[in-house]
The first five atom37 places (N, CA, C, CB, O) and aatype in JSON, in Angstrom:
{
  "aatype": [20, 20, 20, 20, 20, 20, 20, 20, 20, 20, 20, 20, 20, 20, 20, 20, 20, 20, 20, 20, 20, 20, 20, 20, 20, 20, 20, 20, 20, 20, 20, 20, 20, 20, 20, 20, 20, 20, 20, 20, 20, 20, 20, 20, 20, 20, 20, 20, 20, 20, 20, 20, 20, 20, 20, 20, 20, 20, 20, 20, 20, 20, 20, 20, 20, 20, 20, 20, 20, 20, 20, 20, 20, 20, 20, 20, 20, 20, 20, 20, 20, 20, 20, 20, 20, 20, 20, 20, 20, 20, 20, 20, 20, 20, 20, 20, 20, 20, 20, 20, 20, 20, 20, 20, 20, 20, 20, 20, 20, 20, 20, 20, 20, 20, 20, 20, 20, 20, 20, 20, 20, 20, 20, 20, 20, 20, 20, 20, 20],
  "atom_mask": [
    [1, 1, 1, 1, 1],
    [1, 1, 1, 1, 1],
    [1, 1, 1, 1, 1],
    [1, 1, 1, 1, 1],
    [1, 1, 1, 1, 1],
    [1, 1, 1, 1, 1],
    [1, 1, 1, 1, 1],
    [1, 1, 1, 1, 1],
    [1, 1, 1, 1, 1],
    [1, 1, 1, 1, 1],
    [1, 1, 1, 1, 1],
    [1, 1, 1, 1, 1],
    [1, 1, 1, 1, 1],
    [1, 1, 1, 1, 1],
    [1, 1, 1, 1, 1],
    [1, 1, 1, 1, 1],
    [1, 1, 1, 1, 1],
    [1, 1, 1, 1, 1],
    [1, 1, 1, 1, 1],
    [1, 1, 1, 1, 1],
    [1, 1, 1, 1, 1],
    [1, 1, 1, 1, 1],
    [1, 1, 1, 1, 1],
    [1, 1, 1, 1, 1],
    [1, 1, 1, 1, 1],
    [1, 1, 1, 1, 1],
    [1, 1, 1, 1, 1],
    [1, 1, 1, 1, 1],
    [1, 1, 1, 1, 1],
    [1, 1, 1, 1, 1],
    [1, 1, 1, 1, 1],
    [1, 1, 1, 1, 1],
    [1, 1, 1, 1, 1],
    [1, 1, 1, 1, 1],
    [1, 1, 1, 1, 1],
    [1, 1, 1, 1, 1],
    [1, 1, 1, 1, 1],
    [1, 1, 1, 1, 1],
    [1, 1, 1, 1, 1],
    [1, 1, 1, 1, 1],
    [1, 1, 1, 1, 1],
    [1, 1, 1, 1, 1],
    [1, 1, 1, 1, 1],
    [1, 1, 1, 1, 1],
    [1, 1, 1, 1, 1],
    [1, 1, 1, 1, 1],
    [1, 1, 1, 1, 1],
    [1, 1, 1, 1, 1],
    [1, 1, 1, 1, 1],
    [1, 1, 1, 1, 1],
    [1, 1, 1, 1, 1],
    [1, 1, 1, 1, 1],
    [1, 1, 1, 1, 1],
    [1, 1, 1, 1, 1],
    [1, 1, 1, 1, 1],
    [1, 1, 1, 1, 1],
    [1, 1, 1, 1, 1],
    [1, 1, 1, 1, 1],
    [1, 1, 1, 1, 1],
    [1, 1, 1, 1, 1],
    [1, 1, 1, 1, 1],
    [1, 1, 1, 1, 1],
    [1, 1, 1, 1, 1],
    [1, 1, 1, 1, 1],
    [1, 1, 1, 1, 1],
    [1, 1, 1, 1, 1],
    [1, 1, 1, 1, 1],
    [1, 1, 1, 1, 1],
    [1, 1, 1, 1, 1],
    [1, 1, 1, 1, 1],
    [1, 1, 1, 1, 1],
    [1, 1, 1, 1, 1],
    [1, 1, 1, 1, 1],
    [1, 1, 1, 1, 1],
    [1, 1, 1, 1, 1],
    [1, 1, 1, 1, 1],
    [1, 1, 1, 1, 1],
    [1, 1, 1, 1, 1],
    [1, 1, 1, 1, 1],
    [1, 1, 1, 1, 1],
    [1, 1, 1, 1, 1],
    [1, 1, 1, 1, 1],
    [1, 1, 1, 1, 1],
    [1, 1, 1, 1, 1],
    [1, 1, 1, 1, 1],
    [1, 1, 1, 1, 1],
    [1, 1, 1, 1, 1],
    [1, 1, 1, 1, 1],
    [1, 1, 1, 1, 1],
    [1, 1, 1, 1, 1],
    [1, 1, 1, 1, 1],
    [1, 1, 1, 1, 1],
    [1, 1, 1, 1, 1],
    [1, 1, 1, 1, 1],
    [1, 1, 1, 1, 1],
    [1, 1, 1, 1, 1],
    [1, 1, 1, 1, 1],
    [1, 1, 1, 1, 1],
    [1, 1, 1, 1, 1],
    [1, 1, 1, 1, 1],
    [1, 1, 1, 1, 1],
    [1, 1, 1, 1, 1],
    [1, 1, 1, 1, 1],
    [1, 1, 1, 1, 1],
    [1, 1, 1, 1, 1],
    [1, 1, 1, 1, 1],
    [1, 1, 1, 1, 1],
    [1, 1, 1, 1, 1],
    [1, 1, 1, 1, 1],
    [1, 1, 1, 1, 1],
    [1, 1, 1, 1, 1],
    [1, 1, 1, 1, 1],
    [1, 1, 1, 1, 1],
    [1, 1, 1, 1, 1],
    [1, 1, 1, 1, 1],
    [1, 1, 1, 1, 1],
    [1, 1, 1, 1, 1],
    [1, 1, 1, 1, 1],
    [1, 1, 1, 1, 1],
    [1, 1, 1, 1, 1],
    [1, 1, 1, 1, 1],
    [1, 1, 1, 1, 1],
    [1, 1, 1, 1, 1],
    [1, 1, 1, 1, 1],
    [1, 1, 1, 1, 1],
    [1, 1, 1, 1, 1],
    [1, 1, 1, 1, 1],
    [1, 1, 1, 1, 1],
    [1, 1, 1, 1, 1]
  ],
  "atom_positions": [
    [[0.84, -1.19, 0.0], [0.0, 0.0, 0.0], [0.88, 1.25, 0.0], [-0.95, 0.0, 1.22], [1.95, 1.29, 0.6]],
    [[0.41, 2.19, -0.66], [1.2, 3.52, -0.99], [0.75, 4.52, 0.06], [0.88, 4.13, -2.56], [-0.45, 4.8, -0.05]],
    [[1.29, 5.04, 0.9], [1.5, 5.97, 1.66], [2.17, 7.26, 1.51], [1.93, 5.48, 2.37], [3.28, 7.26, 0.98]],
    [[1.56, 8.56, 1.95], [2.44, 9.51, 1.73], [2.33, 10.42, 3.2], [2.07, 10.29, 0.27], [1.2, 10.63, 3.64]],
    [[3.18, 10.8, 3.74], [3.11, 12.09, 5.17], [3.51, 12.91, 4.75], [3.85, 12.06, 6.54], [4.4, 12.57, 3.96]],
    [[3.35, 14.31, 4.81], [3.6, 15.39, 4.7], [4.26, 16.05, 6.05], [2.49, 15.89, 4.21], [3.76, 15.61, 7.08]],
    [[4.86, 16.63, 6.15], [5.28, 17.34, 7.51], [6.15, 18.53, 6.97], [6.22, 16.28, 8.65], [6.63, 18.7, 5.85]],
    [[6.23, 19.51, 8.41], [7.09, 20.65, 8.17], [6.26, 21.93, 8.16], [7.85, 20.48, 6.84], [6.79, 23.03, 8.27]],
    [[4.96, 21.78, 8.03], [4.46, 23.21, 7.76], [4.01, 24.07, 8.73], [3.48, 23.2, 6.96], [4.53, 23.83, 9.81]],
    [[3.38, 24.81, 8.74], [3.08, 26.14, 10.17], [3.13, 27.52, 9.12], [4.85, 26.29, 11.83], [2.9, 27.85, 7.96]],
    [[3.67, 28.14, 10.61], [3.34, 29.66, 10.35], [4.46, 30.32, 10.4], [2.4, 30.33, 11.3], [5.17, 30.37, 11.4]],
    [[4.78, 31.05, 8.96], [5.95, 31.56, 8.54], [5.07, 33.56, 8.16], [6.71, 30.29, 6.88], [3.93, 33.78, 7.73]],
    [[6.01, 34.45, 8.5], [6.18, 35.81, 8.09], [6.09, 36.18, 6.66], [7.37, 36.22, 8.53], [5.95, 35.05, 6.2]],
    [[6.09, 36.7, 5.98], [6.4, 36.88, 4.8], [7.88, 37.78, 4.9], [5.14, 37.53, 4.06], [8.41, 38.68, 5.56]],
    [[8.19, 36.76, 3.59], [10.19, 36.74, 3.28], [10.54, 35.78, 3.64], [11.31, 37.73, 4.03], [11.61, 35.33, 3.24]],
    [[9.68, 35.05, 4.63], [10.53, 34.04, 5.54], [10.41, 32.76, 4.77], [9.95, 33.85, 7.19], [9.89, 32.79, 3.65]],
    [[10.96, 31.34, 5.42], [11.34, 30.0, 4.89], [10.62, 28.83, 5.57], [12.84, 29.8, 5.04], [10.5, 28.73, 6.79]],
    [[10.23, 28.09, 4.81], [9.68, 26.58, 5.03], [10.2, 25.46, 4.31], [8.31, 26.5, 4.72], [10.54, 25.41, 3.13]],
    [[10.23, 24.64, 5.1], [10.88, 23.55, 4.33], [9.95, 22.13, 4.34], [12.41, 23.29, 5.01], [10.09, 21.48, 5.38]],
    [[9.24, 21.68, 3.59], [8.11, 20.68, 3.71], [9.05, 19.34, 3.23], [6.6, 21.09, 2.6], [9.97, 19.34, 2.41]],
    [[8.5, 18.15, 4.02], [9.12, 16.96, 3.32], [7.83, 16.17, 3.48], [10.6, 16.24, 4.03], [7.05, 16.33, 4.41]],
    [[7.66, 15.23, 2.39], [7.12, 14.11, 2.5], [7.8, 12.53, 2.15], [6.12, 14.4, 1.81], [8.51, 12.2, 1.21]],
    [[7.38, 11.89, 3.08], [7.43, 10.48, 3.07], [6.95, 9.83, 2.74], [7.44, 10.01, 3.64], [5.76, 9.79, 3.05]],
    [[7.56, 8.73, 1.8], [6.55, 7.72, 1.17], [7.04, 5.99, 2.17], [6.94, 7.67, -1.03], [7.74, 5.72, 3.14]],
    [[6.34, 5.38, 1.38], [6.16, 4.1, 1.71], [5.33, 3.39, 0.55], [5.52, 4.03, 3.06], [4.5, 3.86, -0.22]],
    [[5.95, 1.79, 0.72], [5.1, 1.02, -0.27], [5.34, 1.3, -1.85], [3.61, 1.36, 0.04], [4.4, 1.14, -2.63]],
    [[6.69, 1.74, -2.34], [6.74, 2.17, -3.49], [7.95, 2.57, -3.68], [5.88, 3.0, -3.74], [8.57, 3.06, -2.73]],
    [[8.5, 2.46, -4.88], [10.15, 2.82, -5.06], [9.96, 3.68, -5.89], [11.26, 1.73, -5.57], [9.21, 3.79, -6.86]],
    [[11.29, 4.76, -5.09], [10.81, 6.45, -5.45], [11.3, 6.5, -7.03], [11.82, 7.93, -4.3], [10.7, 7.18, -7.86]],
    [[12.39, 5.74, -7.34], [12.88, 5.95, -8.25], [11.67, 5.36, -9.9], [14.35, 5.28, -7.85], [11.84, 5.38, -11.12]],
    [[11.01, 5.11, -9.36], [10.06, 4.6, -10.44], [8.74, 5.2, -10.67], [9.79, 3.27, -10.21], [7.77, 4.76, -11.3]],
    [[8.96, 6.56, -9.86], [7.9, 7.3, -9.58], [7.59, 8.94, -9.81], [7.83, 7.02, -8.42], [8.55, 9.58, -9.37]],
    [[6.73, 9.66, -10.26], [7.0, 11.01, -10.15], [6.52, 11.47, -9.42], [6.87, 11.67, -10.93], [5.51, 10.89, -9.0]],
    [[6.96, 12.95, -8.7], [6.79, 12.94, -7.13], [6.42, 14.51, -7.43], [8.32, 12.44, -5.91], [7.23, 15.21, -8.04]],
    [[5.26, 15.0, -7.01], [4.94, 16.16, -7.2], [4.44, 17.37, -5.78], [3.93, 15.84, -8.19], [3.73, 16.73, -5.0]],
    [[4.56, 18.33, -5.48], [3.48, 19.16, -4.57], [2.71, 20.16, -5.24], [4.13, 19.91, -3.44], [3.15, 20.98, -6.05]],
    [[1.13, 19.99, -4.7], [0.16, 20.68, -5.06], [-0.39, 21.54, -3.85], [-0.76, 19.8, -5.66], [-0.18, 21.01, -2.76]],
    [[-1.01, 22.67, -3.8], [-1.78, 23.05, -2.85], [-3.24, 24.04, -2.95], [-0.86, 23.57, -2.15], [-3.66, 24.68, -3.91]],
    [[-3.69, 23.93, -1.88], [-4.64, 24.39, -2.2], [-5.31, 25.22, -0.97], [-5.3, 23.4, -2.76], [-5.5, 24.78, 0.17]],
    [[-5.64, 26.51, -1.45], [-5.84, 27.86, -0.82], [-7.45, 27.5, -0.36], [-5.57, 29.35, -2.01], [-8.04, 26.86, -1.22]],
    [[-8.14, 27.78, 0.7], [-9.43, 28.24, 1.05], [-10.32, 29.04, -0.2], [-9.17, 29.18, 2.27], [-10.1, 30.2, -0.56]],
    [[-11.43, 28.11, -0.78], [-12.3, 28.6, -2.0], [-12.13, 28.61, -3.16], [-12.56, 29.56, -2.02], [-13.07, 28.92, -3.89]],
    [[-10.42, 28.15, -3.87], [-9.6, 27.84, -4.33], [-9.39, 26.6, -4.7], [-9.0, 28.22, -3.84], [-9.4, 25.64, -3.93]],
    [[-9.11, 26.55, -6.33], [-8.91, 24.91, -6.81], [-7.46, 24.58, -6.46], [-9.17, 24.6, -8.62], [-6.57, 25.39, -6.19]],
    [[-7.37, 23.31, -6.51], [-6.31, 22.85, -6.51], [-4.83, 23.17, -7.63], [-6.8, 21.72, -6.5], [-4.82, 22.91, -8.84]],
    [[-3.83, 23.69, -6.95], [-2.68, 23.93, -8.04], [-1.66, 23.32, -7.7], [-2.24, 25.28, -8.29], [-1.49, 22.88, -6.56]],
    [[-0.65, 23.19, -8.89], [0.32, 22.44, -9.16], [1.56, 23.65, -8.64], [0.24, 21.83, -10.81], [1.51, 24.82, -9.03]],
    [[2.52, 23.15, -7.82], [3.62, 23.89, -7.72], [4.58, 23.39, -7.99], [3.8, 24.36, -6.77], [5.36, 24.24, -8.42]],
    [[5.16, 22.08, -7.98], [6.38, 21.68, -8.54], [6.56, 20.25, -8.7], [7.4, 22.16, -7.8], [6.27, 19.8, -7.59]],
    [[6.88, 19.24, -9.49], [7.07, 18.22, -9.35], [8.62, 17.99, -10.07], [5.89, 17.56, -9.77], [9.36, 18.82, -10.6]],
    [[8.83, 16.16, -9.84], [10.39, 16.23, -9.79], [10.38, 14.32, -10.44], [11.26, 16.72, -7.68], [9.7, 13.45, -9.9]],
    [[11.11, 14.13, -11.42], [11.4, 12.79, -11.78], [12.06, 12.09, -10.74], [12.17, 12.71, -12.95], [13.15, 12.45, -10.29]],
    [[11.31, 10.88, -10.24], [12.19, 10.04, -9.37], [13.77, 9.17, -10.53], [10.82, 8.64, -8.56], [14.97, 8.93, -10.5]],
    [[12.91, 9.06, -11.13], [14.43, 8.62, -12.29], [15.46, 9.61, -12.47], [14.01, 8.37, -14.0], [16.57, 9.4, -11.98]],
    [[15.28, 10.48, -12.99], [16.42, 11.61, -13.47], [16.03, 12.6, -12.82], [16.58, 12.03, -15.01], [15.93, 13.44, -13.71]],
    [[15.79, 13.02, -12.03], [15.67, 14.7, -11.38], [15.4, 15.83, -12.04], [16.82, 15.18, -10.83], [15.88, 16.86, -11.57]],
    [[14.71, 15.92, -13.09], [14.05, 16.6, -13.93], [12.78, 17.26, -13.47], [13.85, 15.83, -14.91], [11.76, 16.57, -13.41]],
    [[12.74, 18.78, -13.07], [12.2, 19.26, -11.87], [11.16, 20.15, -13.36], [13.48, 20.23, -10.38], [11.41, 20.2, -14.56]],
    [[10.17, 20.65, -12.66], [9.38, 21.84, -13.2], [8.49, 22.18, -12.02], [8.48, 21.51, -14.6], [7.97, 21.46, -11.17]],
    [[8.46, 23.79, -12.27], [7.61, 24.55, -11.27], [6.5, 25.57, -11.87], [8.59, 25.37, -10.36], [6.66, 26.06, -12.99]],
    [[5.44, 25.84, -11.12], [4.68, 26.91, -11.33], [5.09, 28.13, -11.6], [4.06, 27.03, -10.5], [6.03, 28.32, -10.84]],
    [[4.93, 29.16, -12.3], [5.7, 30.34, -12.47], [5.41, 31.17, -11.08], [5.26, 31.15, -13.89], [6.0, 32.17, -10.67]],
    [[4.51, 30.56, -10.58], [3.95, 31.52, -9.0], [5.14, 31.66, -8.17], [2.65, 30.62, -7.84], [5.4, 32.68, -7.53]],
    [[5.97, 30.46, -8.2], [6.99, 30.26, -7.29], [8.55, 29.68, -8.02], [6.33, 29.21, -6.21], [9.54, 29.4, -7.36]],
    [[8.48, 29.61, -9.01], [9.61, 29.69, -9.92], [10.95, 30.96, -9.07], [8.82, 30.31, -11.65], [10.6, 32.11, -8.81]],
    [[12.07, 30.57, -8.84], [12.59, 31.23, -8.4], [12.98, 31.13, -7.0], [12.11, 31.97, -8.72], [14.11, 31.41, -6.59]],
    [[11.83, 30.67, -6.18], [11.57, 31.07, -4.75], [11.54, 29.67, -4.31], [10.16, 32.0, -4.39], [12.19, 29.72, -3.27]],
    [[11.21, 28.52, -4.47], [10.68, 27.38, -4.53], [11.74, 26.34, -4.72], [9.72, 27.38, -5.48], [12.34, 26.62, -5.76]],
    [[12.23, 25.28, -4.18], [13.11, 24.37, -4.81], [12.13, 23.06, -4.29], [14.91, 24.47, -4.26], [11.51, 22.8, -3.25]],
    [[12.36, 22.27, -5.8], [12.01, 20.73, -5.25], [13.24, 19.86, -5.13], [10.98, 19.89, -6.29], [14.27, 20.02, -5.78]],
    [[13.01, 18.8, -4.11], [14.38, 17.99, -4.37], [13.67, 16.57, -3.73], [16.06, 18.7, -3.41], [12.69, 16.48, -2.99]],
    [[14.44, 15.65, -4.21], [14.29, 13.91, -3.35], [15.46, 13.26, -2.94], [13.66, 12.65, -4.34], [16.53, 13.53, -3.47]],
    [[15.35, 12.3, -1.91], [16.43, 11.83, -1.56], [15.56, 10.48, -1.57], [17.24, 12.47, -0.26], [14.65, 10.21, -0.78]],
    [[16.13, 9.51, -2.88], [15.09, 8.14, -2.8], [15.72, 7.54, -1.78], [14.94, 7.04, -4.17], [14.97, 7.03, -0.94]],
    [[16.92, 7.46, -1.59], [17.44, 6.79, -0.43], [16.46, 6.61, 0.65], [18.57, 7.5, 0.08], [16.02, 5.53, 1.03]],
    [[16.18, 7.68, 1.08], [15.38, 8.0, 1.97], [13.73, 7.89, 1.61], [15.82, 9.26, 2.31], [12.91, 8.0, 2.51]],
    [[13.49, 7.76, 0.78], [12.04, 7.75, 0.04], [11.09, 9.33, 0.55], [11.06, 6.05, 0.69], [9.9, 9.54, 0.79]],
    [[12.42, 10.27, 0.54], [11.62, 11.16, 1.02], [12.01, 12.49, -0.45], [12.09, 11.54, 2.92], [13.02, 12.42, -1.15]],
    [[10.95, 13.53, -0.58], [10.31, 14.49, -1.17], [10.5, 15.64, -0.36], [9.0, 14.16, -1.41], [10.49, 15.42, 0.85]],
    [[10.69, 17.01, -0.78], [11.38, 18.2, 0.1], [10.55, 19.12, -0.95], [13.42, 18.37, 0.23], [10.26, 18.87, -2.12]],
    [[10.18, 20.52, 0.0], [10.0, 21.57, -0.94], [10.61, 22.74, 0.02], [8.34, 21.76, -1.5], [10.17, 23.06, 1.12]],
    [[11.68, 23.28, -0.62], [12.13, 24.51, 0.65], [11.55, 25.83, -0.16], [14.25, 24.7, 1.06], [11.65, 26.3, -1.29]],
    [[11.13, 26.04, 0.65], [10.27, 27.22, -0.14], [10.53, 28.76, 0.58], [8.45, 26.82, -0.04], [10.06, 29.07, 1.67]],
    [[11.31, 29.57, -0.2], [11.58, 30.77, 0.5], [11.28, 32.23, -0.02], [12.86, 30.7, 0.75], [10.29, 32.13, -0.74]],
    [[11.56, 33.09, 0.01], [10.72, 34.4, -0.06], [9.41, 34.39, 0.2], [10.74, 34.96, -1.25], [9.0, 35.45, -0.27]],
    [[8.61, 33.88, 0.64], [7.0, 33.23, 1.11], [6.3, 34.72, 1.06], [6.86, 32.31, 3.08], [6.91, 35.7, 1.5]],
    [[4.91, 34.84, 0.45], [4.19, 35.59, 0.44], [2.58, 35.06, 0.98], [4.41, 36.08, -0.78], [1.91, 34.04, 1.03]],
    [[2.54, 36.11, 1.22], [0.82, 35.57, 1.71], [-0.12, 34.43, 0.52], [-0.35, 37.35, 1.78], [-0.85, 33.51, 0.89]],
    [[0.1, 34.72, -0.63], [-0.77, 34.12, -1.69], [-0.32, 32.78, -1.45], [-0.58, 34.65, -3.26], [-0.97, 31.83, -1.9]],
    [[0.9, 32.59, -0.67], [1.45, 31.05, -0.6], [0.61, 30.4, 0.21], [2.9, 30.81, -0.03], [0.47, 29.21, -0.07]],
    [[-0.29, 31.0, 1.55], [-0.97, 30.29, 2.31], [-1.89, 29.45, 1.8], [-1.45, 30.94, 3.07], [-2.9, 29.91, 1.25]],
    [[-1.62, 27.82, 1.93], [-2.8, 27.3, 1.59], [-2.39, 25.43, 2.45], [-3.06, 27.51, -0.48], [-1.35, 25.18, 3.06]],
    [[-3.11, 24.81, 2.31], [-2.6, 23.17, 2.69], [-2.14, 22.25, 1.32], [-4.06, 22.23, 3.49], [-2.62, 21.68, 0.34]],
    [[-0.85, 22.56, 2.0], [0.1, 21.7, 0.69], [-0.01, 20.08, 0.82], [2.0, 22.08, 0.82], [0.03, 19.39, 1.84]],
    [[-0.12, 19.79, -0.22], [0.14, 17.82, -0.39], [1.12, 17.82, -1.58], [-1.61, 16.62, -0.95], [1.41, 18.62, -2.47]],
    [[1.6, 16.23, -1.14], [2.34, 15.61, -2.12], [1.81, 14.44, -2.5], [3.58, 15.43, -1.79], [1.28, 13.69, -1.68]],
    [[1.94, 14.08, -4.19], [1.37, 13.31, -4.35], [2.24, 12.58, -5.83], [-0.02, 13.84, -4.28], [2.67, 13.11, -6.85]],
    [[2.24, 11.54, -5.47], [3.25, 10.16, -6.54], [2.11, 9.68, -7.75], [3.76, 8.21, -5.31], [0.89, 9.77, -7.65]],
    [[2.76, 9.23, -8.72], [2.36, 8.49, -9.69], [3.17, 8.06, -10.72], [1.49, 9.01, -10.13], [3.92, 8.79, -11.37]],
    [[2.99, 6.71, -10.9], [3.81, 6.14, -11.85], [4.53, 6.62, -12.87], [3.28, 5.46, -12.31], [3.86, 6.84, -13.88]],
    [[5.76, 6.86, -12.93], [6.78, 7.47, -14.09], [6.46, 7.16, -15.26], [8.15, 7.09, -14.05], [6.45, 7.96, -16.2]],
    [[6.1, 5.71, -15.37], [5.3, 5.17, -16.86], [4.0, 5.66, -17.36], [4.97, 3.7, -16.81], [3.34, 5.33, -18.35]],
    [[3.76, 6.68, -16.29], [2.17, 7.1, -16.77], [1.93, 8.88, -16.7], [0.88, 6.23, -15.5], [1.09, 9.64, -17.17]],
    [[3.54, 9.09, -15.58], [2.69, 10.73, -15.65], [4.65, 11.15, -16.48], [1.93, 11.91, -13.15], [4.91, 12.33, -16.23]],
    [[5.28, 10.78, -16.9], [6.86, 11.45, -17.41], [6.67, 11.96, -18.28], [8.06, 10.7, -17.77], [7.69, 12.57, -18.57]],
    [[5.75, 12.16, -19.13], [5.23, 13.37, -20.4], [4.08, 14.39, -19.94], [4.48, 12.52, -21.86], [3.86, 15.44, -20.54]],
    [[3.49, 14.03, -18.99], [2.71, 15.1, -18.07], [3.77, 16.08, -17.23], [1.69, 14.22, -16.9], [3.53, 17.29, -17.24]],
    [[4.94, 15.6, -16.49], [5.4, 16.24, -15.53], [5.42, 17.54, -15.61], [6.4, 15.86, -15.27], [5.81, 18.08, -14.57]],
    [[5.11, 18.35, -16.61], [5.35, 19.72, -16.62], [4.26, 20.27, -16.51], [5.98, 20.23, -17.62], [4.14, 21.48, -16.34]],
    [[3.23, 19.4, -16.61], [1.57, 20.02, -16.24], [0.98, 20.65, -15.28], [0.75, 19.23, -16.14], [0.23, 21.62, -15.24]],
    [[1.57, 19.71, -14.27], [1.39, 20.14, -13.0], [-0.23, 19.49, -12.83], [1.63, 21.91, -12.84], [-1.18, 20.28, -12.87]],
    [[-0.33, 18.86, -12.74], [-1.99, 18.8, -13.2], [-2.21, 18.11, -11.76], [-2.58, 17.69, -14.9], [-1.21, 17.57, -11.28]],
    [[-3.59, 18.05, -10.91], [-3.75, 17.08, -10.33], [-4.29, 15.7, -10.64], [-4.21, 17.48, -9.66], [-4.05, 14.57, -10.21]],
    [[-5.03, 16.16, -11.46], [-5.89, 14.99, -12.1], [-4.57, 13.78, -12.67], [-7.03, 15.77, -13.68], [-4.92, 12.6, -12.77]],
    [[-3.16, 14.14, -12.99], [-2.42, 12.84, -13.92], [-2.28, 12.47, -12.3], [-0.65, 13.07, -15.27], [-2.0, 11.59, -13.12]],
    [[-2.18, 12.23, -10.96], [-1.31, 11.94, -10.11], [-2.82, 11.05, -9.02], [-0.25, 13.55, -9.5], [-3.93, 11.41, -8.65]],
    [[-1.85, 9.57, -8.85], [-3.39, 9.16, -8.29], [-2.91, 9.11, -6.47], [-4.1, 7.16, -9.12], [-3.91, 9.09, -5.76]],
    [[-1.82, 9.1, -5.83], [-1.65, 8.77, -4.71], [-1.44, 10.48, -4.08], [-0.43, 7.6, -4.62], [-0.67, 11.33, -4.53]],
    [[-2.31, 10.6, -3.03], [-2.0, 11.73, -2.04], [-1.79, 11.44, -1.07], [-2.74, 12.57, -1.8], [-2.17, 10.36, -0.62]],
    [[-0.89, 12.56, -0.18], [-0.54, 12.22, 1.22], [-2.12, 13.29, 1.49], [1.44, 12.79, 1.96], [-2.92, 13.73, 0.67]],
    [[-2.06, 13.45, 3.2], [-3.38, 14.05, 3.93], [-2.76, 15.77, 3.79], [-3.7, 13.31, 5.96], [-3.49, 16.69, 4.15]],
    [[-1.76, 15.97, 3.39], [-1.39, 17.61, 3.63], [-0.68, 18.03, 4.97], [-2.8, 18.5, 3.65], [-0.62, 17.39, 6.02]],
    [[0.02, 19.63, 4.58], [0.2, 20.42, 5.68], [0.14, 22.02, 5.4], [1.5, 20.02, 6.25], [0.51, 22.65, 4.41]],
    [[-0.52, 22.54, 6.75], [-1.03, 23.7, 6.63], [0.27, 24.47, 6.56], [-2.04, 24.06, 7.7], [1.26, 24.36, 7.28]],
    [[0.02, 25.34, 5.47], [1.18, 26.37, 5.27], [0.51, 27.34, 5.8], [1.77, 26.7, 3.81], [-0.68, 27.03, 5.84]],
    [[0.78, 28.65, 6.34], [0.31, 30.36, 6.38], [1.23, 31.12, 6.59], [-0.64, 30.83, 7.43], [1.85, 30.94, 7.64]],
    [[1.61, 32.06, 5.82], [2.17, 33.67, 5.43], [1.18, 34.84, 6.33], [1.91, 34.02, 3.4], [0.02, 35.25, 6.26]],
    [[2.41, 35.09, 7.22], [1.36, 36.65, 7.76], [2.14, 37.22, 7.14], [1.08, 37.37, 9.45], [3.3, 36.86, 6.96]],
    [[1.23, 38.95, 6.41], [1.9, 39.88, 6.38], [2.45, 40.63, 7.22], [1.53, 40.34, 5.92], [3.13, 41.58, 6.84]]
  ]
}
């Protein structure tokens, strides 16, 4: 069974830094694409960055392009988003979520939620001004 935890999030200033990781289980990272999405109060779901478990072939949202790094350590079967210059528009409950490399590695730049079938439960991000 595929598992995902999210951890790391709270309440950050604006300018300031977060660093989110998720954990998987039940699945080898390297055969997998590993993405974070989030989603704001009243607000659909968006794509902020995902990352090839095979080759490390990253793409991001232009929202956070710049500000944003994704990274994995399969060793660890763990998923990272350090996310810095933080603005209020960032507040929302972030997830990460996996799906087969054989099914989403020509999507990865979509960002889409719909290509990605495994979610973790989230973590609450918030930006005060």
């Amino acid at each position: 069974e595929i598992q995902l935890v999210e951890s790391g999030g709270g309440l950050v200033q604006a300018g300031g830094s977060l660093n989110l990781s998720c954990t998987g289980s039940g699945f080898d990272f390297d055969d997998f694409a590993l993405a974070w999405f989030r989603q704001a109060p009243g607000k659909e779901c968006e794509g902020v960055s995902s990352i090839s478990g095979s080759d490390g072939v990253t793409y991001y949202a232009d929202s956070v392009k710049g500000r944003f790094t994704i990274s994995s350590d399969n060793a660890k079967n763990t998923v990272y988003l350090q996310m810095n210059n933080m603005v209020p528009e960032d507040t929302a409950v972030y997830y990460c979520a996996v799906e087969l490399l054989i099914l989403a590695e020509r999507k990865l730049w979509k960002l889409s939620p719909y290509d990605y079938e495994y979610w973790g439960r989230g973590t609450q991000v918030t930006v005060s001004s």
